[in-house]
C-alpha positions as CSV (number, residue, x, y, z in Angstrom):
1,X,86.6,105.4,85.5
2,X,87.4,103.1,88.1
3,X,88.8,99.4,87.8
4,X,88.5,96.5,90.0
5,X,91.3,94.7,91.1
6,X,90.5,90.9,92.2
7,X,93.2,89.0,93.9
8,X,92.9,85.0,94.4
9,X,95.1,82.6,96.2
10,X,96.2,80.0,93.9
11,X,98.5,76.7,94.6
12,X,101.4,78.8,94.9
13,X,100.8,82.5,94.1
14,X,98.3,84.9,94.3
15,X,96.7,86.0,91.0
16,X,95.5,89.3,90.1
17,X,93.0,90.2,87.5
18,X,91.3,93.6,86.8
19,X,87.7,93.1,86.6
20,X,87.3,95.0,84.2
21,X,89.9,94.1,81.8
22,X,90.2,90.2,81.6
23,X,93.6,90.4,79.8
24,X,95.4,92.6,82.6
25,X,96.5,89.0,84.9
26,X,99.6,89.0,86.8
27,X,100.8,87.0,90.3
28,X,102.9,87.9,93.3
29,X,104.3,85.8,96.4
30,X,102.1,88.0,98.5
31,X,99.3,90.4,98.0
32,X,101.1,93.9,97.6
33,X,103.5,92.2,95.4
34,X,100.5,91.4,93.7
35,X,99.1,94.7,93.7
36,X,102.7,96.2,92.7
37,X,102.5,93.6,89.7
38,X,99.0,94.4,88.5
39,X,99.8,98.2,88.2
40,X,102.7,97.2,85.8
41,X,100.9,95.0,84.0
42,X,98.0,97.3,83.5
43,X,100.5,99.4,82.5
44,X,102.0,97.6,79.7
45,X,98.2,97.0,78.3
46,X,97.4,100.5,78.3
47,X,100.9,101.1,76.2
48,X,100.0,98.2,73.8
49,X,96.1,99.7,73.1
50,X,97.9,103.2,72.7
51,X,100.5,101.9,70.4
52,X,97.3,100.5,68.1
53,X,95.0,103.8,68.6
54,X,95.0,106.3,66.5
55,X,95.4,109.5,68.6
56,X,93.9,111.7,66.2
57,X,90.5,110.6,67.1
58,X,90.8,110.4,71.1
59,X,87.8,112.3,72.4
60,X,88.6,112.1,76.0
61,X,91.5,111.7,77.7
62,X,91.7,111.3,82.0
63,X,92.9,109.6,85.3
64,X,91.7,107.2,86.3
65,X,92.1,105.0,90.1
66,X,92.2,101.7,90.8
67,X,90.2,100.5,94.0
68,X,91.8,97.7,95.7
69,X,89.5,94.5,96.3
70,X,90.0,92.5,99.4
């Protein structure tokens, strides 16, 4: 699986969304801050969906790499 990462220039920040994932948003003062920042918060929402799923039934488990959009 591979995941999108979209970075915008907004009033004061750049923003960072993964394409794929509309609730993974973050923003930086420049764009590898921003591409730092989107890896933790990806990582957060991976933690929160783990912390609902119930393992028991995981089917498939893998890496997965993020291309970078720019």
């Amino acid at each position: 699986m591979k995941l999108t990462l979209v970075i915008s220039k907004g009033e004061e920040f750049f923003i960072g969304t993964i394409k794929e994932i509309p609730g993974v948003i973050t923003q930086g003062e420049s764009i590898e801050e921003t591409k730092e920042n989107i890896i933790d918060a990806l990582g957060l929402y991976l933690e929160a969906m783990e912390a609902e799923s119930h393992l028991e039934n995981v089917v498939l488990e893998e890496d997965i790499a993020i291309n970078y959009v720019n």
